[in-house]
ZAMARGU-4260 file (C-alpha; in steps of 0.2 Angstrom, whole numbers, plus 5000, padded with zeros to 4 digits):
<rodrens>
0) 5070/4850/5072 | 5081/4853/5090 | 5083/4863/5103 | 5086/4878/5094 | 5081/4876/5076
5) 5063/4877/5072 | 5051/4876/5057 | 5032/4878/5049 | 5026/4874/5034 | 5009/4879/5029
10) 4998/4873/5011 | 4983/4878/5006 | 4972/4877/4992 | 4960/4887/4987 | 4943/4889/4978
15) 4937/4904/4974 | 4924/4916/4964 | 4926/4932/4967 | 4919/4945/4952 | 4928/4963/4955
20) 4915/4975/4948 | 4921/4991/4936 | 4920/5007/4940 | 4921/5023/4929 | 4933/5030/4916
25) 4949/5024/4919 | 4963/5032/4929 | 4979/5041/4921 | 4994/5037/4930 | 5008/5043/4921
30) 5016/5043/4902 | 5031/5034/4898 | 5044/5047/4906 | 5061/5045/4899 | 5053/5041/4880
35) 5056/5052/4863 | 5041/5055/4856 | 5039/5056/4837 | 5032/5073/4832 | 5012/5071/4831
40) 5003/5076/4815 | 4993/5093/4816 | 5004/5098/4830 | 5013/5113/4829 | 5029/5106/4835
45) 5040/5097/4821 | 5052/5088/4831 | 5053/5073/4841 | 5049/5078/4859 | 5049/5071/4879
50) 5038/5073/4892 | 5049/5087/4901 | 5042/5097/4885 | 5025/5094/4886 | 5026/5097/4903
55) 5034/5115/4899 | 5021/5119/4888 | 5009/5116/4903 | 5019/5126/4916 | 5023/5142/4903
60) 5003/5141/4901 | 4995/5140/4919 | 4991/5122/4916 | 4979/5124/4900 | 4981/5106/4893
65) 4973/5114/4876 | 4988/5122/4874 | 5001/5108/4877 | 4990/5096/4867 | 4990/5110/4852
70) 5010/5112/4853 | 5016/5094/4854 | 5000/5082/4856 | 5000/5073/4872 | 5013/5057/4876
75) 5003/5040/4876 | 4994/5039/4890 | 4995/5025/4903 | 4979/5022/4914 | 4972/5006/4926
80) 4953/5002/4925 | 4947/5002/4942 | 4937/4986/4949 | 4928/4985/4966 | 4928/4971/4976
85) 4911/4969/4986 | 4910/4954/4992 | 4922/4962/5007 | 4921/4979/5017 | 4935/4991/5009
90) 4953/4987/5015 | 4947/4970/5023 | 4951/4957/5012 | 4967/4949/5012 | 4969/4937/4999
95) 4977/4920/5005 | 4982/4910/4987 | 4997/4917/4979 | 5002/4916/4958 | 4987/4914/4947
100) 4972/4907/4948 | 4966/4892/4935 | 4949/4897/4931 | 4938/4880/4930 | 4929/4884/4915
105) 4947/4883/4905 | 4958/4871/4915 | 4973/4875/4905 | 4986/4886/4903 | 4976/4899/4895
110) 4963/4896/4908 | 4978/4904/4920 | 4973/4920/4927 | 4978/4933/4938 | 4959/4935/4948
115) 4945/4924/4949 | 4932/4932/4940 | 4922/4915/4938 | 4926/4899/4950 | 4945/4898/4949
120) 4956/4885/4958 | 4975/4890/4966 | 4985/4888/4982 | 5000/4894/4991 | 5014/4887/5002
125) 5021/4898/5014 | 5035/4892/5027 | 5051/4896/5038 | 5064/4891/5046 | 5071/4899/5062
130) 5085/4895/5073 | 5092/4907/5089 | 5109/4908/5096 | 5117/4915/5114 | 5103/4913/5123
135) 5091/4919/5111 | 5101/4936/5110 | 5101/4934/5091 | 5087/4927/5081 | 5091/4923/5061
140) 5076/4914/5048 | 5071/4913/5031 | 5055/4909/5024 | 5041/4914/5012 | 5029/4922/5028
145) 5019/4936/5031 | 5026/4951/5042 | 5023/4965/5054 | 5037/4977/5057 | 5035/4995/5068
150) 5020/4993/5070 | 5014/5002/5088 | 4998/4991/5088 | 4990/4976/5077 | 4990/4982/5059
155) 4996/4998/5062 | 5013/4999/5055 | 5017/5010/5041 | 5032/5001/5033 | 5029/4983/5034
160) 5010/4980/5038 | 5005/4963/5040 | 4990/4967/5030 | 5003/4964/5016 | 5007/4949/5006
165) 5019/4936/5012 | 5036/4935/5000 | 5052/4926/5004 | 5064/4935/5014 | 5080/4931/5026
170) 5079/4942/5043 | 5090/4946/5059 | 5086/4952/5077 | 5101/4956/5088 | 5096/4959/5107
175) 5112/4972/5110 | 5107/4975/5126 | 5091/4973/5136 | 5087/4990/5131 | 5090/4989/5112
180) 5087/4978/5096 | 5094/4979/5080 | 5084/4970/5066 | 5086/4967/5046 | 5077/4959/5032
185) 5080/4957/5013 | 5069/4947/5003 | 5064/4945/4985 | 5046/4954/4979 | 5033/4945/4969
190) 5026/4953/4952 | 5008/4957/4954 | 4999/4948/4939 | 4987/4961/4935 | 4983/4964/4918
195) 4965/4961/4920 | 4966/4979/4926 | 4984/4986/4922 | 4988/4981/4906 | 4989/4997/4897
200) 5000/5004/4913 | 5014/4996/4907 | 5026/5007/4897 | 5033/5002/4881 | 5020/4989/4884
205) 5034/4977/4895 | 5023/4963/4902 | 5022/4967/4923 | 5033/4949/4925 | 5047/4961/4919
210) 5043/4978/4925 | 5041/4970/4943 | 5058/4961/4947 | 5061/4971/4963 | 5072/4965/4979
215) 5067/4973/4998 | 5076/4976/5013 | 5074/4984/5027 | 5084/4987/5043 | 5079/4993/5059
220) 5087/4999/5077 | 5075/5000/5093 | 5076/5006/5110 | 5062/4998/5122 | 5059/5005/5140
225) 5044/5000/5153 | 5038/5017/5150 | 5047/5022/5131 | 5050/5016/5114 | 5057/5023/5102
230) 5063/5014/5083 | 5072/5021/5068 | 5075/5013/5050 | 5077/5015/5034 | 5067/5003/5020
235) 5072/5001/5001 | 5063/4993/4985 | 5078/4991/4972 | 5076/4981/4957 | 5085/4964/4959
240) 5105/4968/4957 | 5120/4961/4965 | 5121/4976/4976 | 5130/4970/4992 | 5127/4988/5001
245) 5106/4982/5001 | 5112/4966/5009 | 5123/4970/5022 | 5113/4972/5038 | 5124/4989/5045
250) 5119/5001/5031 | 5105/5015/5031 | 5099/5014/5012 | 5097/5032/5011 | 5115/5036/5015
255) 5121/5022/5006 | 5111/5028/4991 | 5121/5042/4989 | 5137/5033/4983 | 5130/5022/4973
260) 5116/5034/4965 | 5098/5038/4964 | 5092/5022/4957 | 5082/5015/4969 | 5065/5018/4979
265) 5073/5022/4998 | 5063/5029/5014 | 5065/5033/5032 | 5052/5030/5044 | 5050/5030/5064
270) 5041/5028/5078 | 5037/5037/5094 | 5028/5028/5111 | 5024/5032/5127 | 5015/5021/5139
275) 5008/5014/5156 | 5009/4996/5161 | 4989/4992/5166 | 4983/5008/5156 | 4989/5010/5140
280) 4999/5019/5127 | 5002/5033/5115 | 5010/5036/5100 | 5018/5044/5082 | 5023/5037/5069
285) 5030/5044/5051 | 5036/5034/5034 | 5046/5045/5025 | 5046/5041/5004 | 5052/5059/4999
290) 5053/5076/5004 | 5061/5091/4994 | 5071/5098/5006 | 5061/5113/5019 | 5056/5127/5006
295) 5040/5116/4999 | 5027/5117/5010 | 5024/5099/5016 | 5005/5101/5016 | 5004/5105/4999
300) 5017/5103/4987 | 5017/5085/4980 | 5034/5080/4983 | 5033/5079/5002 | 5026/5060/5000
305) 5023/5054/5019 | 5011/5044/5030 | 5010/5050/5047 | 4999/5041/5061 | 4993/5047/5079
310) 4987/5035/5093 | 4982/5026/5107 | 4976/5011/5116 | 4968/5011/5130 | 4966/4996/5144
315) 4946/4996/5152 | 4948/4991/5169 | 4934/4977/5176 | 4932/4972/5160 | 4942/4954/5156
320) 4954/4956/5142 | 4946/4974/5137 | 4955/4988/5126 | 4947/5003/5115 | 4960/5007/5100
325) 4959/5024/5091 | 4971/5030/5078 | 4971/5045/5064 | 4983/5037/5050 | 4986/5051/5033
330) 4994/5043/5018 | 5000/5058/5006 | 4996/5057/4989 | 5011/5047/4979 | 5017/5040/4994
335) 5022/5021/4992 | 5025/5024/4975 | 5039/5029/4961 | 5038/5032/4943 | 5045/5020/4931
340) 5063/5020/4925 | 5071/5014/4909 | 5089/5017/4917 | 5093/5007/4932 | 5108/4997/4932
345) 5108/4979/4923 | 5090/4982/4915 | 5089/4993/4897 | 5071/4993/4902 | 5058/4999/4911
350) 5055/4993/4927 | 5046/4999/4942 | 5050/5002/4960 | 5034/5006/4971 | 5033/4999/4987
355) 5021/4985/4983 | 5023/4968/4983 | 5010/4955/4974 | 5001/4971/4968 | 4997/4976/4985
360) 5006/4989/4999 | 5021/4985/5008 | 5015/4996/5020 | 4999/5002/5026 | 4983/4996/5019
365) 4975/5016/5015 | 4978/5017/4997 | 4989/5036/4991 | 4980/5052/4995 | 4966/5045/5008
370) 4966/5045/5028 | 4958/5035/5039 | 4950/5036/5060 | 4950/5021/5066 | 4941/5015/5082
375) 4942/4999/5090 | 4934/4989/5104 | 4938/4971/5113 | 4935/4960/5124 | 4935/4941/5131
380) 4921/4940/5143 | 4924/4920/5143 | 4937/4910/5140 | 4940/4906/5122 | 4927/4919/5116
385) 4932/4935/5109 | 4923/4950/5104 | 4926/4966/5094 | 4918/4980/5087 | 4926/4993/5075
390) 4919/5008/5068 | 4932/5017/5051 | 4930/5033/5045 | 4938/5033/5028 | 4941/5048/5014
395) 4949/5044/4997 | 4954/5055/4982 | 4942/5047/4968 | 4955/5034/4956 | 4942/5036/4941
400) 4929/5045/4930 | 4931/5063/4927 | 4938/5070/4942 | 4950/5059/4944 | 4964/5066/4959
405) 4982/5060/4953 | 4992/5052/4964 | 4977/5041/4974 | 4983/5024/4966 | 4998/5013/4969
410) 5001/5014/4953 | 5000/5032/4951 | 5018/5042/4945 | 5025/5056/4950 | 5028/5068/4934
415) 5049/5067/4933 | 5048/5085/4924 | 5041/5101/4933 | 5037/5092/4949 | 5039/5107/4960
420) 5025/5116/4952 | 5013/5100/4956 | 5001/5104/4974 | 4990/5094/4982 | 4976/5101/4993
425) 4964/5087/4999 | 4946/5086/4998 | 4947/5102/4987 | 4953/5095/4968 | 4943/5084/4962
430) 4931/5069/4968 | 4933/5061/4984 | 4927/5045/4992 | 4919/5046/5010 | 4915/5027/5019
435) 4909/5026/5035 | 4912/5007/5039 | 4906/4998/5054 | 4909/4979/5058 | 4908/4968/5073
440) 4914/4950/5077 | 4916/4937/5086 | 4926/4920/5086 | 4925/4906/5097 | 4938/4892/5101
445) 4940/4877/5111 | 4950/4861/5113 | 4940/4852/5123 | 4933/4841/5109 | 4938/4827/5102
450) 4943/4840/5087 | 4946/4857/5093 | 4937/4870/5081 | 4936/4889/5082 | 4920/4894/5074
455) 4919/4914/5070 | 4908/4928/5061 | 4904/4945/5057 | 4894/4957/5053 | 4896/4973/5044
460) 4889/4988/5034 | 4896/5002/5024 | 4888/5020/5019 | 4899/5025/5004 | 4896/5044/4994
465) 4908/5055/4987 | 4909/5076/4984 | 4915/5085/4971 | 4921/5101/4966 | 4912/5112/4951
470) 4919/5110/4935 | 4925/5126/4931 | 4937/5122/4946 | 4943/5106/4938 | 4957/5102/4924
475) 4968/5089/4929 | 4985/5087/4920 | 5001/5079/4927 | 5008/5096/4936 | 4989/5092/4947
480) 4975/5105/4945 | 4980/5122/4947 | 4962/5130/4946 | 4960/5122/4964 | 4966/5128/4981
485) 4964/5125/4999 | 4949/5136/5000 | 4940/5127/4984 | 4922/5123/4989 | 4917/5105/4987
490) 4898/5099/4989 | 4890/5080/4990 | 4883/5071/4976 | 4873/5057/4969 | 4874/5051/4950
495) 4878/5038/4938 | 4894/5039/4940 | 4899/5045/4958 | 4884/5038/4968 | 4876/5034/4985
500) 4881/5015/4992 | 4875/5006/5005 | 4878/4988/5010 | 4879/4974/5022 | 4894/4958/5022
505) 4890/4942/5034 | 4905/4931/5033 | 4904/4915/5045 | 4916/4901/5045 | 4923/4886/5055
510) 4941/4880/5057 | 4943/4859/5063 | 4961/4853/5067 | 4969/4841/5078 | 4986/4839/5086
</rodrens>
């Protein structure tokens, strides 16, 4: 547009048949929290009741869900069917429309829907604006655009991945000195049109158009050395408001929280790198969505909700373009999400604040409660050829059937009563997921021809099995599973409902443009 103001303006449209395929019984993820409940006939309880009650029940009586169920009955349950998408290797598919999708078979506004089950026609716009001042000292755009924020390496980061879906925001990058940035970003979050999956989640049964009206913004400070980098910021998810303190660029959201009160889904997160020009690099990173001061025991009690990530890239000499990536990310269970409140100011209803945006994770693709090794190699041995190869080792507390683990969904919540008592001990209460995932790749570009193309593929396969605990080990309520510790034996298995799976994925595409 000039010199200093710049734009891009992407539309696609898209067609797409995609089936997601169910899996067991469906997940529990919380009640409505704030609620009366009328008394329940055949209780023994005659009064109306909340969940701090029921939850009392379970505490006063190590957790026997017999017993709280025969005192007041249990709260209406809210629960997610759980679909698998198989046409992609786990955590690799990134949808590109946006909205809903019209199914072909009903071209109409009933035909709108929020997946393609059957062939199903959409599209998305996504653009920006940009413009830099004093030398490119300050950068300022706005736009509807994808993002990557603290991340120590390509899809890494742990607050603002770019494995997340674009959404429109307003950002800032100040250079203060050569040394250190200072960045900030609000923008408004997109509803995740999912009731082919979470309609009976909603509390009060509120349609997800109004339980997800949520604003983000996130600020960031960093200090960048040849050798050092070190960042710090804070992130929140509030539901939108005319809350200035959100806005303003020079206000950690945690502190500010404090004054305004504890309405809002705020974290802290930071990261940690050292490295070697021509060698590579080494690094830490933590997101911090909640932590109940130093007595809990951060491996176990529930409340401690963090990821944490340790890794490295390394550059391979004699090899042209050459680097091996390895990481070990763990996501805690609960972590990128928050119960449900009906008292937030300027909504009298519920509305919910996890840190998701189209239904997905702001942050780092691993869903709650599952950790990842990731191993990644590549290379350019010619020009406009690239290679990879990648080898993930992911484990996953099972989001279905009967050993369920609370807090491994997005849309899990975190009981509001009793949550101290609640532990977590991974691998050791209830069913877990184990993947082994392997993939390789290759893309292949050039602009020699009268239309330049890039033509690229992949191959990959997946061993999937999950272990469980024995049942006399096992009853799940929403204070967790006190029958199970950290010393809990788990064992493989192989059934109807938790089984064996193998599979292969081909994708192959090719891209034509021109200039």
């Amino acid at each position: 547009m000039s010199r200093y103001i710049s734009y891009t303006l992407k539309v696609l449209i898209d067609v797409t048949r995609m089936p997601l395929y169910e899996c067991g019984t469906d997940y529990f993820v919380g009640y409505s929290w704030f609620n009366t409940f009328p008394a329940k006939e055949g209780t023994e309880n005659t009064k109306p009741y909340e969940v701090g009650d029921y939850a009392d029940a379970l505490a006063d009586n190590d957790n026997d869900k017999s017993v709280a169920d025969a005192k007041y009955g249990e709260p209406d349950r809210r629960t997610i069917r759980t679909l698998k998408n198989t046409a992609y290797l786990p955590f690799a598919y990134k949808k590109k429309w946006s909205g809903q999708m019209y199914l072909l078979e009903n071209m109409s506004a009933s035909g709108l829907e929020g997946w393609p089950q059957t062939l199903g026609v959409s599209g998305t716009i996504n653009a920006e604006i940009r413009t830099s001042l004093l030398n490119n000292s300050i950068s300022i755009g706005a736009g509807r655009i994808n993002h990557e924020w603290a991340a120590m390496d390509t899809g890494s980061s742990l607050v603002l991945n770019r494995s997340a879906q674009p959404f429109f925001s307003a950002d800032m990058t100040v250079e203060l000195f050569p040394f250190l940035t200072y960045s900030a970003l609000t923008g408004i979050l997109e509803y995740p049109n999912q009731d082919y999956m979470a309609e009976s989640s909603w509390p009060d049964g509120i349609e997800d158009d109004s339980l997800f009206q949520n604003a983000f913004s996130l600020n960031m400070i960093e200090l960048d050395y040849k050798y050092f980098h070190f960042d710090f910021g804070s992130s929140v998810v509030w539901p939108k408001r005319f809350e200035i303190g959100y806005i303003f660029p020079l206000v950690n959201f945690v502190e500010y929280q404090n004054h305004i009160g504890d309405n809002d889904n705020c974290a802290l997160f930071g990261d940690i790198m050292f490295r070697k020009p021509g060698l590579g690099s080494i690094w830490a990173s933590l997101y911090l969505d909640e932590i109940n001061g130093l007595n809990n025991n951060p491996l176990t009690s529930s409340r401690a909700m963090f990821a944490g990530q340790l890794g490295t890239k390394i550059i391979i000499p004699k090899l042209p373009f050459a680097s091996v990536s390895m990481r070990y990310t763990k996501v805690e269970p609960f972590c990128y999400t928050h119960h449900s409140i009906n008292y937030t100011p300027w909504y009298s209803h519920y509305v919910c604040e996890s840190y998701t945006n189209n239904g997905e994770c702001l942050g780092y693709y691993l869903p709650p409660n599952a950790d990842e090794f990731f191993f990644r190699f590549e290379t350019t041995p010619v020009r406009g050829l690239s290679t990879s190869f990648q080898y993930q080792f992911i484990r996953h507390g099972a989001d279905y059937g009967t050993q369920q683990v609370q807090g491994s969904s997005l849309y899990s919540e975190l009981s509001n009563a009793n949550r101290d008592d609640i532990e977590k001990h991974f691998l050791h209460d209830g069913a877990y997921n184990w993947m082994h995932i392997i993939s390789a790749g290759a893309s292949y570009s050039t602009k020699k021809t009268k239309v330049p193309f890039n033509i690229y593929g992949s191959l990959g396969f997946l061993y999937s099995y999950y272990t469980m605990i024995d049942d006399e080990d096992y009853e799940m309520t929403i204070l967790g599973n006190h029958k199970a510790d950290g010393n809990t034996k788990y064992h493989f298995v192989d059934n109807d409902e938790y089984p064996v799976q193998c599979g292969i994925v081909m994708t192959f595409g090719i891209k034509l443009w021109n200039f």
